[in-house]
N, C-alpha and C positions, 0 to 999 in steps of 0.2 A: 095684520094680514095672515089667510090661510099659509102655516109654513110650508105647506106643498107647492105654494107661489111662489117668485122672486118677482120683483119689480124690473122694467127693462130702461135703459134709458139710452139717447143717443143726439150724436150732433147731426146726424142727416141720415138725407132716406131720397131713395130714388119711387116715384109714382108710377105704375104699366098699369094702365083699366081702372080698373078698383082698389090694385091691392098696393100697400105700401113698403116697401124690402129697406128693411136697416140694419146698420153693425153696431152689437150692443156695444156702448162704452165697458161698463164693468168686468165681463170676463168675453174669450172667444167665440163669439156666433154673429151668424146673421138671422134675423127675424123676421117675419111679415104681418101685418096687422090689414083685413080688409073691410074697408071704410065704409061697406055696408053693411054687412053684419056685426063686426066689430071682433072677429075673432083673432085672436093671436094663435101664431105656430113659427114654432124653431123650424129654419130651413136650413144651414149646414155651418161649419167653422172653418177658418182656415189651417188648412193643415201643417201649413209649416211652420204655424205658433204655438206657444204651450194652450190651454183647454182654461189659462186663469190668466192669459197677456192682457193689457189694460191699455184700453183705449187706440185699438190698431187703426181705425176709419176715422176721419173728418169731413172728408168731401162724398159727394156723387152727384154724376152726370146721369141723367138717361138720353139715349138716343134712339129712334127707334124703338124698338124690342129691346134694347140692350141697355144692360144696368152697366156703371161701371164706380165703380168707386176706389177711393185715394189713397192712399196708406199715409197715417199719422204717426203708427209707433212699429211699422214693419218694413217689409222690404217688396213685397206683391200687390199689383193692381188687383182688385178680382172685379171678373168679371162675370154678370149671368144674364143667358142667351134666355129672354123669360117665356119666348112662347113655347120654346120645348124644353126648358128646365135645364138647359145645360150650363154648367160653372166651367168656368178654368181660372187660373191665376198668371199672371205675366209678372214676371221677376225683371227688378229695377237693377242692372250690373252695377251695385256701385262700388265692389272692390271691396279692400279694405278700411278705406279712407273712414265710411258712416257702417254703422251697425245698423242704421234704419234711415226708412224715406222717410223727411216732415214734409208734405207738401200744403203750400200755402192756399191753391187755388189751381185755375186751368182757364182755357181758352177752348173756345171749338170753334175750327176752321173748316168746314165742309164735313171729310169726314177725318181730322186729323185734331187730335189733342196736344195740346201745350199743357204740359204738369212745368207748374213751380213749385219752387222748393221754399221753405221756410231759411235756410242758409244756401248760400249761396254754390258753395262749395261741392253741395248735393244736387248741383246740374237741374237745366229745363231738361224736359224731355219731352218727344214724341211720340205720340201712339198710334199708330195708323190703323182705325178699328176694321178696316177691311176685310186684313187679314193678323190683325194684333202682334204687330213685330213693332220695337220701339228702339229707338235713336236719341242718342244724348245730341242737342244742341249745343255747341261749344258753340256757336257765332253767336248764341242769343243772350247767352249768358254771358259776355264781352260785354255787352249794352249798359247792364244794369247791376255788374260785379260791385261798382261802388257804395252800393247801397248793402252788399254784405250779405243783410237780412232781409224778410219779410213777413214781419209778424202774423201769428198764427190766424186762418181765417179772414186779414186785412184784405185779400186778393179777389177780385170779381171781374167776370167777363161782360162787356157792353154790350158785344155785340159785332160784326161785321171784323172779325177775327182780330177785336181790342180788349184789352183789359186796362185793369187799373188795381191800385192799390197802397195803401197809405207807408209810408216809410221811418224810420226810426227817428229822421232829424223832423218831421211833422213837416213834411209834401204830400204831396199826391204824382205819382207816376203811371204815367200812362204809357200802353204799349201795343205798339201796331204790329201784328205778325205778318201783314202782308207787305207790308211795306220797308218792316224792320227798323221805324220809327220808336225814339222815346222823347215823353216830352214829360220836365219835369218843373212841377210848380208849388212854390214855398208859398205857406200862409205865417201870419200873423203870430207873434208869440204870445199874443196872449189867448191864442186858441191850443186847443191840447188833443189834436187830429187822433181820434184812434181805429174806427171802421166807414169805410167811405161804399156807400150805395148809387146808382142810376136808377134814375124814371124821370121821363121822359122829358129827356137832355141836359137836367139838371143833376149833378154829385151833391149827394147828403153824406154830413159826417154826426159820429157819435164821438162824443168825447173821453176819455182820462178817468178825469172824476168831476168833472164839469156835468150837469144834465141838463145844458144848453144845447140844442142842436140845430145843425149850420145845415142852409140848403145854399148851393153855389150854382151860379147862374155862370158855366163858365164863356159864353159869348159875350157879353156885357161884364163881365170882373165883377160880379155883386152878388153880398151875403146877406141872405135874410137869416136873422137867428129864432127860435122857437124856443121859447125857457117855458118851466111850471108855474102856474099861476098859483099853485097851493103846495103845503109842505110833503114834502118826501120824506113815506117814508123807510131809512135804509136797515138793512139787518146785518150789515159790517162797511168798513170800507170798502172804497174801490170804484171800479167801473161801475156805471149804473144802467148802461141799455145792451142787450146785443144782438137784438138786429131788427129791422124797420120793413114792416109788412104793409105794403101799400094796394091801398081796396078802393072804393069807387070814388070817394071825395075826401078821405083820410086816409091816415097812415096809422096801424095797432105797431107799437114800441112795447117790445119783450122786452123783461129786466131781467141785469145780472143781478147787482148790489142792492137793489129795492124791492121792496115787497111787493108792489103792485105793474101789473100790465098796463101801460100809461096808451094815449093816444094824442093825436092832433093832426088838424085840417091845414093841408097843402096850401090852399087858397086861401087859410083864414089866419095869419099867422098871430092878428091879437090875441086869440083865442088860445094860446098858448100850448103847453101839453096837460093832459089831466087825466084822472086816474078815468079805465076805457071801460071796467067794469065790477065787481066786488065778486070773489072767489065763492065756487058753491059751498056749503056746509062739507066741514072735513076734511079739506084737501088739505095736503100738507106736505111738505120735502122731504122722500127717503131716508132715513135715520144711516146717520154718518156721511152726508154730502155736503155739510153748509161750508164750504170753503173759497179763498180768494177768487179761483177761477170757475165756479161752476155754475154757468147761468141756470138758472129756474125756468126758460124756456131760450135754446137755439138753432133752432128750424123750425120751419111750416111747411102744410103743401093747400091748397085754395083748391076746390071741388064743389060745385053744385051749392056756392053762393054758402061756405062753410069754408069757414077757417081753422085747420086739423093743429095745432101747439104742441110739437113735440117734444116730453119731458129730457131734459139732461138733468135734473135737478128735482123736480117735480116726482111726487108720490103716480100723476092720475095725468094721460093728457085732458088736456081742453078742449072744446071743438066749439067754435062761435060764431053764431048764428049770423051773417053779416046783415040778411033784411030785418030781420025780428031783434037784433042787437043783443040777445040770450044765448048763456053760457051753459052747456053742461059739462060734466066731467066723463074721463072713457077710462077703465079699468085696462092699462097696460103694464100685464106681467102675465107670464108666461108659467104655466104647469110645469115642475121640472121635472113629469113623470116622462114629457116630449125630451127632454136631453139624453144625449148617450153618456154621459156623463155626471158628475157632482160635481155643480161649480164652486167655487171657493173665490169668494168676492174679495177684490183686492185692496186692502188698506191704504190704496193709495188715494184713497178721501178720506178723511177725518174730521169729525164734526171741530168745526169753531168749539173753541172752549168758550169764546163770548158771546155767541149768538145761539141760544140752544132750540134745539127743532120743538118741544115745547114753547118754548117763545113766539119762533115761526108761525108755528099753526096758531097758537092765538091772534098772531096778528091778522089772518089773514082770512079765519072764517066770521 
């Protein structure tokens, strides 16, 4: 790559129109990429981080005009009003207790957000985006104290102001904000629960290090399982999916631990999972990202019968085709002539010593 480039990568992105606003993982910014022309441009950092923090964002909501997004490794919601450009930040009170918010996921209830936390101890919270003033829940977080934790990203909203999310002993916990219901349900031990999804009224899980995946019928108590009909294959241990993009009659299954972008049909479960497409000439993983946690693709956003695969791991995204089933790749990085700063990428990815990005990219063009 031109060194006047950097590559950008990220776990989520909020959609307004055309354009796409995400927080890079690697150093302080937020970025925007528009899904028609394909241009990238640095839009602003948070100010109350250093210029080289790592990995402050995991979640976003859009509402409305309004972006809002999570804090993973800081203490500030931020927020931006997109039709007039305006940002602010909402700061999380948590005292002394956490140096930062993890938060796990959210709920949206009309116009009020439920932030969960990845520990417990770091409070729900609420954000009334009305007028953005926010309120620790102490009654809500009574409910489901005994669970401690909630694994990073396990948390998803259903819908009709419920969520859910997989738990450390391998349940599924379900949580009604209207009601102030929890209901909690133990699977099988020899399933190994790690990210649990909805569509339409059925919970799908990703597993451990199983690349079995379970779709749960929960009105009827019944698991259909979906496994590979052919070999996988992986470029370290670990997790092997993380996260299930569901399109007209199948589901695209992004990998962490495997080299390839896997797929399978909802209604066809003989049909197993299998590999959904082969990588174009080139593409390959950022030099010094191949590690335990860092999936090769975790988010999407679905536009105009395309499916945009945004890199956390990945050198290029993806964008694919869903009528035509063809894949190209989109050049995301960023001129750091656009920064007001020199960023200094944080060594807090390290290439595998066993799986080197030479390897990678063979495997995969």
């Amino acid at each position: 790559m031109d060194n006047s480039r950097m590559d950008l990568h990220s776990w989520c992105g909020c959609l307004y129109e055309e354009n796409l606003l995400f927080p890079n993982i690697d150093f302080n910014s937020f970025c925007s990429i528009n899904l028609h022309d394909l241009t990238v441009n640095y839009i602003m950092m948070n100010p109350y981080e250093s210029k080289d923090a790592f990995g402050l964002y995991a979640h976003g909501l859009q509402y409305g005009d309004i972006s809002l997004f999570f804090p993973n490794n800081c203490r500030q919601i931020a927020v931006v009003e997109r039709k007039n450009s305006c940002y602010r930040w909402i700061e999380i009170p948590l005292g002394i207790s956490n140096a930062f918010y993890a938060s796990a996921g959210e709920i949206l209830n009309n116009s009020d957000v439920y932030l969960f936390p990845q520990k417990m101890d770091m409070g729900i919270w609420k954000i009334d985006i009305r007028d953005y003033t926010i309120k620790r829940c102490d009654d809500l977080n009574k409910l489901i104290e005994e669970d401690e934790q909630i694994p990073g990203s396990s948390f998803i909203d259903i819908g009709d102001g419920k969520g859910a999310y997989v738990t450390l002993d391998n349940s599924l916990r379900v949580f009604d904000i209207k009601t102030k219901d929890t209901k909690k349900y133990t699977f099988d031990e020899k399933y190994s629960l790690f990210r649990c999804f909805f569509h339409e009224d059925d919970f799908w899980f990703t597993q451990n290090k199983s690349t079995t995946i379970l779709r749960w019928n929960i009105k009827k108590d019944f698991i259909t399982e979906y496994s590979p009909l052919e070999e996988i294959n992986w470029f370290r241990d670990g997790i092997p999916y993380s996260k299930l993009c569901f399109l007209n009659d199948k589901a695209i299954v992004l990998n962490n631990s495997i080299y390839d972008v896997m797929e399978l049909y909802p209604e066809r479960p003989e049909k197993g999972i299998v590999k959904a497409f082969s990588y174009p000439e080139g593409f390959g993983v950022s030099p010094g990202r191949l590690v335990e946690f860092a999936a090769v693709f975790d988010a999407f956003e679905i536009i105009d019968n395309k499916l945009y695969l945004i890199p956390s791991c990945a050198d290029r995204m993806l964008v694919y085709d869903i009528l035509t089933e063809k894949v190209n790749t989109v050049d995301f990085s960023i001129n750091t002539e656009q920064l007001s700063f020199e960023p200094m990428i944080n060594n807090y990815y390290l290439e595998n010593p066993f799986y080197s990005l030479k390897k990678f990219i063979n495997m995969v063009v």
